[in-house]
N, CA, C and O atoms as CSV, one atom per row, in Angstrom:
chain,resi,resn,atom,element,x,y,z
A,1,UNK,N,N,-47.577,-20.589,66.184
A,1,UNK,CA,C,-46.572,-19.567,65.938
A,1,UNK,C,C,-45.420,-20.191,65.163
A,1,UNK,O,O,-45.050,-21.334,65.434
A,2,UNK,N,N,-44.911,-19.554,64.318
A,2,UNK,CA,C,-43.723,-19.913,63.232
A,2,UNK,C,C,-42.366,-19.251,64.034
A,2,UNK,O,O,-42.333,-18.257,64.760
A,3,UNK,N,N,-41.536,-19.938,63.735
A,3,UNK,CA,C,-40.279,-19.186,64.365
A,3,UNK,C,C,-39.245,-19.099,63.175
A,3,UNK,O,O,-39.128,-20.180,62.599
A,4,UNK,N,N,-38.413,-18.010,62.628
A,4,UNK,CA,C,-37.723,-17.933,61.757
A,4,UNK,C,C,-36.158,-17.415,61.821
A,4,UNK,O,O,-35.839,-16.364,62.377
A,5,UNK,N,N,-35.318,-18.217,61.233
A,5,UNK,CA,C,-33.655,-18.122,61.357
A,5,UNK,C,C,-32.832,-17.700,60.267
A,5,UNK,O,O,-33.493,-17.138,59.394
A,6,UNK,N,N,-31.868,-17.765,60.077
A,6,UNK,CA,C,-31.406,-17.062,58.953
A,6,UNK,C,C,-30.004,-18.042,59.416
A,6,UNK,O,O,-29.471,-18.032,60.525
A,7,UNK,N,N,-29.531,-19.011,58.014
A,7,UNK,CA,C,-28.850,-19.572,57.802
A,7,UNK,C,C,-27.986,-20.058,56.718
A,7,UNK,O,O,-28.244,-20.872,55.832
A,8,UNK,N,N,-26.517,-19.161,57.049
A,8,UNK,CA,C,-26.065,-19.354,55.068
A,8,UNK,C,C,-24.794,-20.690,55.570
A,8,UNK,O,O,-24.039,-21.132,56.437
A,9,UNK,N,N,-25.423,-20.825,54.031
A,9,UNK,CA,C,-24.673,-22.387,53.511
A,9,UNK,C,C,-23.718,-22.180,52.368
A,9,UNK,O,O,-24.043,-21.874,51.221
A,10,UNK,N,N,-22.270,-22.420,52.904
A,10,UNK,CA,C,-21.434,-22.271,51.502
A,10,UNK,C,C,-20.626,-23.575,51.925
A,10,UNK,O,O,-20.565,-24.413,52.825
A,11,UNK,N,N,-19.912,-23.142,50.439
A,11,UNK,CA,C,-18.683,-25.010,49.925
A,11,UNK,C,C,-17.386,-24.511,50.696
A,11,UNK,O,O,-16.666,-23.758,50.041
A,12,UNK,N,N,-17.076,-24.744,51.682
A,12,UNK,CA,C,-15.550,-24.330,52.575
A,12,UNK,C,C,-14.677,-24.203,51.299
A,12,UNK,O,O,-14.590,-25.193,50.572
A,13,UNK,N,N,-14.102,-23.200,51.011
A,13,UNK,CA,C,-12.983,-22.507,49.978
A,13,UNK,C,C,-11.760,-23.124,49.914
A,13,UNK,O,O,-10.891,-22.735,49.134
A,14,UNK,N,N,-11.505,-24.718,51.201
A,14,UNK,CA,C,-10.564,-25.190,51.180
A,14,UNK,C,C,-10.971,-26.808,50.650
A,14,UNK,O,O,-10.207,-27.771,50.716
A,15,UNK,N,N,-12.089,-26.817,50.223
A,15,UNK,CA,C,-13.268,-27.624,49.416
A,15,UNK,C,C,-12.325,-27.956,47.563
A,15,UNK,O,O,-11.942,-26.957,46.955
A,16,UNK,N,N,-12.121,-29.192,47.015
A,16,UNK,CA,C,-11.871,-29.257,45.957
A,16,UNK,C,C,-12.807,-30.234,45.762
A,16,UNK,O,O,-13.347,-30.830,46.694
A,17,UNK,N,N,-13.025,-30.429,44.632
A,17,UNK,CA,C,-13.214,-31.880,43.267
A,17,UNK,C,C,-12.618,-33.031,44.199
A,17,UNK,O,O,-13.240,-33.927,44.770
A,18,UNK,N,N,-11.260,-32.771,44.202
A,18,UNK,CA,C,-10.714,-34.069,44.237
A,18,UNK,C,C,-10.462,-34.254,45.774
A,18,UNK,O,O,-10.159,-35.416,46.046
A,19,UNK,N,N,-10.507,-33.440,46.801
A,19,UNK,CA,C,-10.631,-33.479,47.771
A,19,UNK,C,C,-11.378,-32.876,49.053
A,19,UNK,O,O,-10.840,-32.318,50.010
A,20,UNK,N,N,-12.899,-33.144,48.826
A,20,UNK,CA,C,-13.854,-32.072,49.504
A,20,UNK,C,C,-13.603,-32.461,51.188
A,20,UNK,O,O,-14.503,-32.275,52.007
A,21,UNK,N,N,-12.707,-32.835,51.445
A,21,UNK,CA,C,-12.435,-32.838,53.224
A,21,UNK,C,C,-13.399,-31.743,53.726
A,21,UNK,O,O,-13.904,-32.149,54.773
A,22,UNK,N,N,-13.815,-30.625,53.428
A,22,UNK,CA,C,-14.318,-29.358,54.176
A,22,UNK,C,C,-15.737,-29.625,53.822
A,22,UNK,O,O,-16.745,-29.234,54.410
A,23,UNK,N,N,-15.624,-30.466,52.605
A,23,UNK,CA,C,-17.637,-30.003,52.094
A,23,UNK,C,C,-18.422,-29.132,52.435
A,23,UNK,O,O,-18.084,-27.951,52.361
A,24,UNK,N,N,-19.282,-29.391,52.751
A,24,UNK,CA,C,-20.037,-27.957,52.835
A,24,UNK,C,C,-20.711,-26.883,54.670
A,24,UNK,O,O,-21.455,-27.407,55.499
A,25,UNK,N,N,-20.253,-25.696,54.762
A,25,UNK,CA,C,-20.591,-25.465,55.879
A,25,UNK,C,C,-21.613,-24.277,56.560
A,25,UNK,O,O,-21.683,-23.178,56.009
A,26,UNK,N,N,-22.163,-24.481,57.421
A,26,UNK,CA,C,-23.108,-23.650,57.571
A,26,UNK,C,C,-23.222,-22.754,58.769
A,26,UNK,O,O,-22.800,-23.575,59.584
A,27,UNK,N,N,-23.450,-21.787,59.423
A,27,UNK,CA,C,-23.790,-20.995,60.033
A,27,UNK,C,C,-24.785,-20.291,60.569
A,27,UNK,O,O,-25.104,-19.330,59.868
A,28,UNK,N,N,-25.575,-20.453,61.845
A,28,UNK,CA,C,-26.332,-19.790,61.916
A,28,UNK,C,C,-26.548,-18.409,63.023
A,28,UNK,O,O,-26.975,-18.759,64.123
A,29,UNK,N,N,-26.443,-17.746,62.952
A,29,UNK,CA,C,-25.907,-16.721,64.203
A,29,UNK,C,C,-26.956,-16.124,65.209
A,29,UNK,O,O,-26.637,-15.267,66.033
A,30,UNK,N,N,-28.444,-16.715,65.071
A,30,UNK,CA,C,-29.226,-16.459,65.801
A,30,UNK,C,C,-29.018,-17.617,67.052
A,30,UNK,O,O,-29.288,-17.304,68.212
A,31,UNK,N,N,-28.589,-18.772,66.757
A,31,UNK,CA,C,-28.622,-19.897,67.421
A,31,UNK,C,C,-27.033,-20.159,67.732
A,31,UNK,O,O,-26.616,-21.277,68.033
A,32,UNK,N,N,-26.042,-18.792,67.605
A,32,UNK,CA,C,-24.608,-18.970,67.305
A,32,UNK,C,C,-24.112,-20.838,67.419
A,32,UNK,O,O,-23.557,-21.470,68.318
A,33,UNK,N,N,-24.670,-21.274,65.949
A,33,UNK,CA,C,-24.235,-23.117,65.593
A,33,UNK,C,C,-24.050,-23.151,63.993
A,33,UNK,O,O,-24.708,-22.776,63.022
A,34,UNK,N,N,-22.761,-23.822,64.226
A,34,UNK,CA,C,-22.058,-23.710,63.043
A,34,UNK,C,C,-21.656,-25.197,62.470
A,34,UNK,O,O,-20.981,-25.917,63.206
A,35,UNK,N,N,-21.989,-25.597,61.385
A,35,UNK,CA,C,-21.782,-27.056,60.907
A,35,UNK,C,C,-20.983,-27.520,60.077
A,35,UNK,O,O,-21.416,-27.232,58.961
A,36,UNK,N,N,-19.977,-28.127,59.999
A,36,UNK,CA,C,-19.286,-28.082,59.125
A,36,UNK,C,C,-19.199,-29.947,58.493
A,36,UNK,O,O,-19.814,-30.893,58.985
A,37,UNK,N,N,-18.188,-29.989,57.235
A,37,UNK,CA,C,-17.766,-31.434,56.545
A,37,UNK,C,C,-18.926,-32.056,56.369
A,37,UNK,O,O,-18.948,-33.269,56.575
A,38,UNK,N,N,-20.387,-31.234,55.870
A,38,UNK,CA,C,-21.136,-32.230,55.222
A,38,UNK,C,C,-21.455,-32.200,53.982
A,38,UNK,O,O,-21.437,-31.138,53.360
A,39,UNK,N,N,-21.824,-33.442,53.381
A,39,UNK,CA,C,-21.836,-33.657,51.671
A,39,UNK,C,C,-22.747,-32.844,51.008
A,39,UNK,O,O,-22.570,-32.568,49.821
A,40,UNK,N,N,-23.905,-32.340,51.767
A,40,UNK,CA,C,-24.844,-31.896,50.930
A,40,UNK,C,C,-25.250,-30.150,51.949
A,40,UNK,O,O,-24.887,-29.833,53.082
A,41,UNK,N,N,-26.048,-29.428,51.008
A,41,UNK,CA,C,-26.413,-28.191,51.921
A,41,UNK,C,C,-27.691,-28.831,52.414
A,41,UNK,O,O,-28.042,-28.131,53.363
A,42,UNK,N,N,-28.680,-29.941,52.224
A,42,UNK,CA,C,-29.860,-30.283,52.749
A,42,UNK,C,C,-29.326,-30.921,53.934
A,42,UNK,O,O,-30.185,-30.944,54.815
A,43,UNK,N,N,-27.947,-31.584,54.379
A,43,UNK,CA,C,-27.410,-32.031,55.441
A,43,UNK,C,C,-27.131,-30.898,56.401
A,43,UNK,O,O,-27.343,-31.009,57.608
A,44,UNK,N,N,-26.695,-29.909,55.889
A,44,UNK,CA,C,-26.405,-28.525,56.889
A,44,UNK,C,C,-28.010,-28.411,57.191
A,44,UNK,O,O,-28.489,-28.801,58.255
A,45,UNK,N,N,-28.476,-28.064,56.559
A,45,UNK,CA,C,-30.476,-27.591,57.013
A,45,UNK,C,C,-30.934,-28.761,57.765
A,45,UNK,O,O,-31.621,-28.459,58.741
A,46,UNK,N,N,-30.749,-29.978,57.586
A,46,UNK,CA,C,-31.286,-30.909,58.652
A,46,UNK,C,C,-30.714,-30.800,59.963
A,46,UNK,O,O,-31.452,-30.701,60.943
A,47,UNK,N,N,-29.631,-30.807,60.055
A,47,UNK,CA,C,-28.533,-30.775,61.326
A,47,UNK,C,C,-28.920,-29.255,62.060
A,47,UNK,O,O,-28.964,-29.102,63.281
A,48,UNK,N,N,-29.185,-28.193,61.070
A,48,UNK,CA,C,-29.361,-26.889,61.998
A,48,UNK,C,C,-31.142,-26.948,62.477
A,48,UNK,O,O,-31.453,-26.630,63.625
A,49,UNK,N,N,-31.869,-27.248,61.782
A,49,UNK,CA,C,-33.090,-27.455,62.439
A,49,UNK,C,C,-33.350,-28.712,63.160
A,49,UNK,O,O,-34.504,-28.933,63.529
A,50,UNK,N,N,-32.371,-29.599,63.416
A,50,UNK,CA,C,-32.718,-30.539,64.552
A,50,UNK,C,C,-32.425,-29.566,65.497
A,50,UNK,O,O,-33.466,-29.099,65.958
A,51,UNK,N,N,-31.253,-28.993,66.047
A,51,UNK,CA,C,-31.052,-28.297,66.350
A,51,UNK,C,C,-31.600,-26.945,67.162
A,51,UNK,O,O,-31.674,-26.724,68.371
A,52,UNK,N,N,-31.878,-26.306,66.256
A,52,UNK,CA,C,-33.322,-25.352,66.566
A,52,UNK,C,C,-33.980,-25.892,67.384
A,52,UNK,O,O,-33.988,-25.714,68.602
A,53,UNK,N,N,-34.878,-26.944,66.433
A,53,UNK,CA,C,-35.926,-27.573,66.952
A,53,UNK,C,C,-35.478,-27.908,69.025
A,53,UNK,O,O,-36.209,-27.608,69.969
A,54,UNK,N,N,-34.125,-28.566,69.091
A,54,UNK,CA,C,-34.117,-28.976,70.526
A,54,UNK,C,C,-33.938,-27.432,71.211
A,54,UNK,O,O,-34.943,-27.394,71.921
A,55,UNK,N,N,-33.410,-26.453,71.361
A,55,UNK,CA,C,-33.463,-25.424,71.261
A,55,UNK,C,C,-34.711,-24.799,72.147
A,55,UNK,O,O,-34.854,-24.452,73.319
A,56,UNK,N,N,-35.532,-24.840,70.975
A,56,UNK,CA,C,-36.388,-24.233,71.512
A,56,UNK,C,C,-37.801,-24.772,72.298
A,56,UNK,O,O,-38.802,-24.216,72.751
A,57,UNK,N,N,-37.250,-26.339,72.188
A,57,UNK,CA,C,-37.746,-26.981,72.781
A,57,UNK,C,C,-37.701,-26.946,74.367
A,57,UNK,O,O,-38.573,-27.250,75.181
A,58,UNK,N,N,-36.108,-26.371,74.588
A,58,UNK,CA,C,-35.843,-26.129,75.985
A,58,UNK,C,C,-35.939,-24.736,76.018
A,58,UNK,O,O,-34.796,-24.426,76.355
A,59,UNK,N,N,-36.438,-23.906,75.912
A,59,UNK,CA,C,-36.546,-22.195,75.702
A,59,UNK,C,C,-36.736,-22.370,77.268
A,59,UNK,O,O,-35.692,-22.000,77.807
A,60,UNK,N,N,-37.760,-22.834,78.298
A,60,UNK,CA,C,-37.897,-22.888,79.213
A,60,UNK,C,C,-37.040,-22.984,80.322
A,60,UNK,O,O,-36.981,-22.207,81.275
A,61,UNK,N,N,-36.229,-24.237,80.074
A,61,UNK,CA,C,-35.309,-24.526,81.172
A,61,UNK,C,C,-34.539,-24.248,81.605
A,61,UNK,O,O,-34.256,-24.202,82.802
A,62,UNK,N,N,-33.438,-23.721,79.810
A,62,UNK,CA,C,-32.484,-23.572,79.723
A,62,UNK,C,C,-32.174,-21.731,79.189
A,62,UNK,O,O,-33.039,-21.255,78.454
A,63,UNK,N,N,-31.190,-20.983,79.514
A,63,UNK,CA,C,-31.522,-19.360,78.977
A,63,UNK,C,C,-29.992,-19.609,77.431
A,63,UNK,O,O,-29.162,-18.813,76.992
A,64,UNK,N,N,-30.263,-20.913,77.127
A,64,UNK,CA,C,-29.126,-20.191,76.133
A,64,UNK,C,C,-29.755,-19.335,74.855
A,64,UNK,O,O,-29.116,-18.412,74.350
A,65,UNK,N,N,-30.796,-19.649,74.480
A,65,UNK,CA,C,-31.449,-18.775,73.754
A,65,UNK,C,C,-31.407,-16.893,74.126
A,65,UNK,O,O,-31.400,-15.874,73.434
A,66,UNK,N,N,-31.387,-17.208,75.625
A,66,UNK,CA,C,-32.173,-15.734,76.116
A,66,UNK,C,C,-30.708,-14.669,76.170
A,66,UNK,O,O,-30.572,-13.475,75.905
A,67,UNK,N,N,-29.596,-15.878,76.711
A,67,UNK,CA,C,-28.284,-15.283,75.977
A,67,UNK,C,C,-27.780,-14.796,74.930
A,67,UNK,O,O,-26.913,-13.932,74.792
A,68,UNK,N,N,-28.851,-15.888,73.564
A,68,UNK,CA,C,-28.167,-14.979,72.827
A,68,UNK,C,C,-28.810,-14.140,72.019
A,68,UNK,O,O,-28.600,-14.056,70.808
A,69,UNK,N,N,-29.866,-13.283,72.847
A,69,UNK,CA,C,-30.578,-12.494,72.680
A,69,UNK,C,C,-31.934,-12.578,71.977
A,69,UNK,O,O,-32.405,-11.733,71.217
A,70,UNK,N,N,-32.511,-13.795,72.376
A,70,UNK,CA,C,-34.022,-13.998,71.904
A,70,UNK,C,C,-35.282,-13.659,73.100
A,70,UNK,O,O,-35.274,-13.916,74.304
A,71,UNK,N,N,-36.236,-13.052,72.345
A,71,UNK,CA,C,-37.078,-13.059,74.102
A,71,UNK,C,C,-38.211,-14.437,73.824
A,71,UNK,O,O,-38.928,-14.746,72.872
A,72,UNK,N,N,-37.973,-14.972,75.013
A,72,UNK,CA,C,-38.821,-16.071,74.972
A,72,UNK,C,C,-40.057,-16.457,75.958
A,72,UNK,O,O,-39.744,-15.875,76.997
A,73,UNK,N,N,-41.017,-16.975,76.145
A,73,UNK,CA,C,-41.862,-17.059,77.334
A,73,UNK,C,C,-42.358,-18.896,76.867
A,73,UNK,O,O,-41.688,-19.562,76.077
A,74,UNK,N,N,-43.322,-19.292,77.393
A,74,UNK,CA,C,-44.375,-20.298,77.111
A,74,UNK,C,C,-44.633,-20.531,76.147
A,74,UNK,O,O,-44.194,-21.489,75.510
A,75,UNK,N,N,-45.606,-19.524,75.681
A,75,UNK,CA,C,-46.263,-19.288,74.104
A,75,UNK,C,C,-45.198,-18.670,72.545
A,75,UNK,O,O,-45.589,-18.495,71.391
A,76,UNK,N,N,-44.049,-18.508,73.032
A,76,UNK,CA,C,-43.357,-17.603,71.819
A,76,UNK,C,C,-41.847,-17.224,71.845
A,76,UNK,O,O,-41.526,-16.836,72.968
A,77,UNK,N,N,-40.850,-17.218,70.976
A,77,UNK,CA,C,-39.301,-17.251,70.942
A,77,UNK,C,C,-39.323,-16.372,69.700
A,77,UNK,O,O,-39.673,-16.680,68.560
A,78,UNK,N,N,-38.934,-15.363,70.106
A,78,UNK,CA,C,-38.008,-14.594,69.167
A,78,UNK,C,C,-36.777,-14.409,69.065
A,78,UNK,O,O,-36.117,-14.044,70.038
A,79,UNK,N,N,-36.207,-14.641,67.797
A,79,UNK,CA,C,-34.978,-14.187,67.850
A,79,UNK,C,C,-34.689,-12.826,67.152
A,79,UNK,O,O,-35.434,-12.066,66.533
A,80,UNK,N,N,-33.384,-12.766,67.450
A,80,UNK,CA,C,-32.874,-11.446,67.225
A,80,UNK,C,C,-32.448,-11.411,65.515
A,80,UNK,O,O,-31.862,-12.351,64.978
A,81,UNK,N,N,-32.808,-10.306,64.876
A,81,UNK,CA,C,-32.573,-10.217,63.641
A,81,UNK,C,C,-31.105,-9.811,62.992
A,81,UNK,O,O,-30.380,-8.922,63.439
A,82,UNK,N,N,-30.860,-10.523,62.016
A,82,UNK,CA,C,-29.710,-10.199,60.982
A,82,UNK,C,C,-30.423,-10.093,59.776
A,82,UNK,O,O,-31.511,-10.573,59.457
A,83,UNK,N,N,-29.210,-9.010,58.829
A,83,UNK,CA,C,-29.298,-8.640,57.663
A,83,UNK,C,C,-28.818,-9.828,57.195
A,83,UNK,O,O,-27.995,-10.519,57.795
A,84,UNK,N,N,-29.508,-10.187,55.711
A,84,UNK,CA,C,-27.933,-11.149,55.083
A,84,UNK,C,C,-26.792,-11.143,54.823
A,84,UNK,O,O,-26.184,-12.183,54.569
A,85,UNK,N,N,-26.072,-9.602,54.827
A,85,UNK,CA,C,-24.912,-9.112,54.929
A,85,UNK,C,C,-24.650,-9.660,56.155
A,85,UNK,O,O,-24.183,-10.798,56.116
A,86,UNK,N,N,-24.873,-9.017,57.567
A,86,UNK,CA,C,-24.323,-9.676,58.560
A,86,UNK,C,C,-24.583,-11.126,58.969
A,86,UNK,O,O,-24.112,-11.640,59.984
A,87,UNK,N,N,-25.462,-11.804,57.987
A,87,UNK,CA,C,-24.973,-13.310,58.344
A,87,UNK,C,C,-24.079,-13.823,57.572
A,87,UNK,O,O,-23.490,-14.826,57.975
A,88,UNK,N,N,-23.786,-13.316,56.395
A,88,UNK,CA,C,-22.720,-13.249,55.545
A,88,UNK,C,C,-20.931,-13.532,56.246
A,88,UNK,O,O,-20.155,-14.486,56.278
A,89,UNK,N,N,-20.915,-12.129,56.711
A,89,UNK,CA,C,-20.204,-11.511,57.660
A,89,UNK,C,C,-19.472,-11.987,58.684
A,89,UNK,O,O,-18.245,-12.092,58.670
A,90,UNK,N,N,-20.394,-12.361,59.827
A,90,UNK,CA,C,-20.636,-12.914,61.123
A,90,UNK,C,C,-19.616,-14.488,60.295
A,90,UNK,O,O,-18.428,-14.763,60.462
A,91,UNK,N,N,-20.423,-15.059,59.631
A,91,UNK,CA,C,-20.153,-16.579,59.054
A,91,UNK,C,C,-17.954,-16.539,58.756
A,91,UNK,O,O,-17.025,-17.207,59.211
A,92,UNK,N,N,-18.031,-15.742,58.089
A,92,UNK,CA,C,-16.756,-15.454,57.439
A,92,UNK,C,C,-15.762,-14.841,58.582
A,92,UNK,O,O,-14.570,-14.800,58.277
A,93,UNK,N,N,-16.110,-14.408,59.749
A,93,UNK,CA,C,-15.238,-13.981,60.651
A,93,UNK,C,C,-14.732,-15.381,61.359
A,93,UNK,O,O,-13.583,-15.764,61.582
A,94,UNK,N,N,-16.092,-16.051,61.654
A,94,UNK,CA,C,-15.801,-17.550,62.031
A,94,UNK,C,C,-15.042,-18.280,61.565
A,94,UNK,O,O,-14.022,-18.724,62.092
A,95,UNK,N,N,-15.424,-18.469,60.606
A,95,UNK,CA,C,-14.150,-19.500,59.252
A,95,UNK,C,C,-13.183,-18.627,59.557
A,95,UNK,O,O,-12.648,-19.207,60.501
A,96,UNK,N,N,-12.595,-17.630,59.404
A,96,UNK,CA,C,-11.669,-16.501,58.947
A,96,UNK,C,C,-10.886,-16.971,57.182
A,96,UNK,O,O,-9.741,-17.334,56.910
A,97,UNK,N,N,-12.340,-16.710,56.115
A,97,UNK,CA,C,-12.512,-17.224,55.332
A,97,UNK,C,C,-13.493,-15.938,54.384
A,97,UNK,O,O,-14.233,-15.052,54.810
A,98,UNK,N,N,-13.117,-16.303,53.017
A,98,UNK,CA,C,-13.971,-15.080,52.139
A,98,UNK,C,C,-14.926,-16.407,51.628
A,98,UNK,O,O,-14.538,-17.523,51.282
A,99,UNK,N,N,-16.120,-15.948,51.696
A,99,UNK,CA,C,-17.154,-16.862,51.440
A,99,UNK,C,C,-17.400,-16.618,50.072
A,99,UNK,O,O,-17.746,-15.547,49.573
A,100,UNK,N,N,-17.258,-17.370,49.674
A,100,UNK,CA,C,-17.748,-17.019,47.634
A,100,UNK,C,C,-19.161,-17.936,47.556
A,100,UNK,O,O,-19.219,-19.015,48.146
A,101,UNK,N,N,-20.380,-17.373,46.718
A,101,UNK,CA,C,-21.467,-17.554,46.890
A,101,UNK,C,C,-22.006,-18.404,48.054
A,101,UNK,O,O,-22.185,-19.606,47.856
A,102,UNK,N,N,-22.210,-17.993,48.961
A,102,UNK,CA,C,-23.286,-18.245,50.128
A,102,UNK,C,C,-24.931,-18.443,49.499
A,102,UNK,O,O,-25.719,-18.041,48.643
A,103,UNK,N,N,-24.758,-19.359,50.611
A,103,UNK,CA,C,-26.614,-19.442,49.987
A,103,UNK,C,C,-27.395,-19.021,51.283
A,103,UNK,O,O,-27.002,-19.564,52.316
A,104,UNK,N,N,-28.282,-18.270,51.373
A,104,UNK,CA,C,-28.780,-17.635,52.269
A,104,UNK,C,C,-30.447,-18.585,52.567
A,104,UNK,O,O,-31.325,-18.422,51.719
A,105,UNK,N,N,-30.706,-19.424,53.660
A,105,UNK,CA,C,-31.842,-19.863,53.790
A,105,UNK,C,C,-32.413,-19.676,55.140
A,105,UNK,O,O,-31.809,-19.712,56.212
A,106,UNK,N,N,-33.697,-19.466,54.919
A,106,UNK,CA,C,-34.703,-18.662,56.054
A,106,UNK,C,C,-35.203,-19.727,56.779
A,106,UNK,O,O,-36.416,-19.525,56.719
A,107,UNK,N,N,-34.978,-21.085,57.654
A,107,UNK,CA,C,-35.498,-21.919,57.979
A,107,UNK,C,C,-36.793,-21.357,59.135
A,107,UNK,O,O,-36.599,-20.624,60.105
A,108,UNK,N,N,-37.880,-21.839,58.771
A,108,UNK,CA,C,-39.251,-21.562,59.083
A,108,UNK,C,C,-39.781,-22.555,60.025
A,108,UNK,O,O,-40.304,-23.548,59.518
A,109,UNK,N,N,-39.745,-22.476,61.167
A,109,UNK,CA,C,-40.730,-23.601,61.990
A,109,UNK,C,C,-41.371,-23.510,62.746
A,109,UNK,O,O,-41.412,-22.574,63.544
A,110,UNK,N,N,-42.239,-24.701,62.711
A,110,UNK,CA,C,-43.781,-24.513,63.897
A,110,UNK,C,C,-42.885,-24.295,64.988
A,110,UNK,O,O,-41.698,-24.350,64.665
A,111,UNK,N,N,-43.196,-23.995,66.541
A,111,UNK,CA,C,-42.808,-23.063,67.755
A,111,UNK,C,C,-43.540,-24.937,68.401
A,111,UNK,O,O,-44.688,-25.381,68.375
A,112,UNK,N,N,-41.996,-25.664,68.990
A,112,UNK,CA,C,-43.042,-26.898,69.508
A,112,UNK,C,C,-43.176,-26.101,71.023
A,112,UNK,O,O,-42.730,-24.976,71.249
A,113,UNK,N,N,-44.010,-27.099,72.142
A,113,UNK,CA,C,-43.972,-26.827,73.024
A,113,UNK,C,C,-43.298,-26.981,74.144
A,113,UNK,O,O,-42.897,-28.122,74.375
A,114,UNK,N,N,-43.003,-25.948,75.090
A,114,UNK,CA,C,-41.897,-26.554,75.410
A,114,UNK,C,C,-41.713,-27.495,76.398
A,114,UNK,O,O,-42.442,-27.307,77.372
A,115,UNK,N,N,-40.936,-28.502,76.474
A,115,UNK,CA,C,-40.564,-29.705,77.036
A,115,UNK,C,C,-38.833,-29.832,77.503
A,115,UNK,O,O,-38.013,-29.010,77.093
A,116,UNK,N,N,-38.492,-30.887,78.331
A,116,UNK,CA,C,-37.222,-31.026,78.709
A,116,UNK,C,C,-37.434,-32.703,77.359
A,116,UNK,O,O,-38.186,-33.676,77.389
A,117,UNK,N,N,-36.632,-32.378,76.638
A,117,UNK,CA,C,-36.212,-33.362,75.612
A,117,UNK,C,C,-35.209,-34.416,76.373
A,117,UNK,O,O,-35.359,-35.623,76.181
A,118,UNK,N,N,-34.055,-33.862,77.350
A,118,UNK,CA,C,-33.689,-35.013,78.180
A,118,UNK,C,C,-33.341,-34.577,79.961
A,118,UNK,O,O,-33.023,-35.457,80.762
């Protein structure tokens, strides 16, 4: 089973040339985890699917998933769906920030099994 998220990546608007202190930040609102001050958007996508990945690794043990509205069992985790508008949205209420081009990415992953990771 594949499990799928919805995660936009923009350059913090308080982000310059000469001083990217904010670099780049990300949001994901199925997993409400938000990443911020890294150099690259492949650093936001690694950091949110480690993430995930522990996540749903504990789907079992732990109900923060089930909190935030995924149904989960043994075999399968769903999460709850957003438009890209409302991950848009959702993202920019957080910052309390106008997001100028967002990049919208669908991170896709195998469903591991679940385990207590620690």
């Amino acid at each position: 089973m594949r499990v799928s998220v919805k995660l936009v990546v923009f350059r913090h608007p308080k982000s310059t040339e000469q001083s990217p202190y904010c670099g780049y930040s990300g949001y994901c609102p199925q997993l409400t985890y938000f990443v911020d001050n890294q150099s690259s958007v492949d650093d936001v996508v690694s950091i949110v699917k480690r993430h995930l990945h522990q996540e749903l690794c504990h789907r079992i043990r732990y109900k923060n998933l089930q909190i935030r509205g995924w149904e989960v069992s043994e075999n399968s985790a769903i999460p709850p769906i957003f438009t890209d508008e409302e991950v848009v949205h959702l993202a920019e209420q957080l910052y309390e920030v106008k997001i100028v081009e967002p990049q919208i990415i669908e991170l896709n992953v195998r469903l591991p099994n679940a385990q207590n990771l620690w």
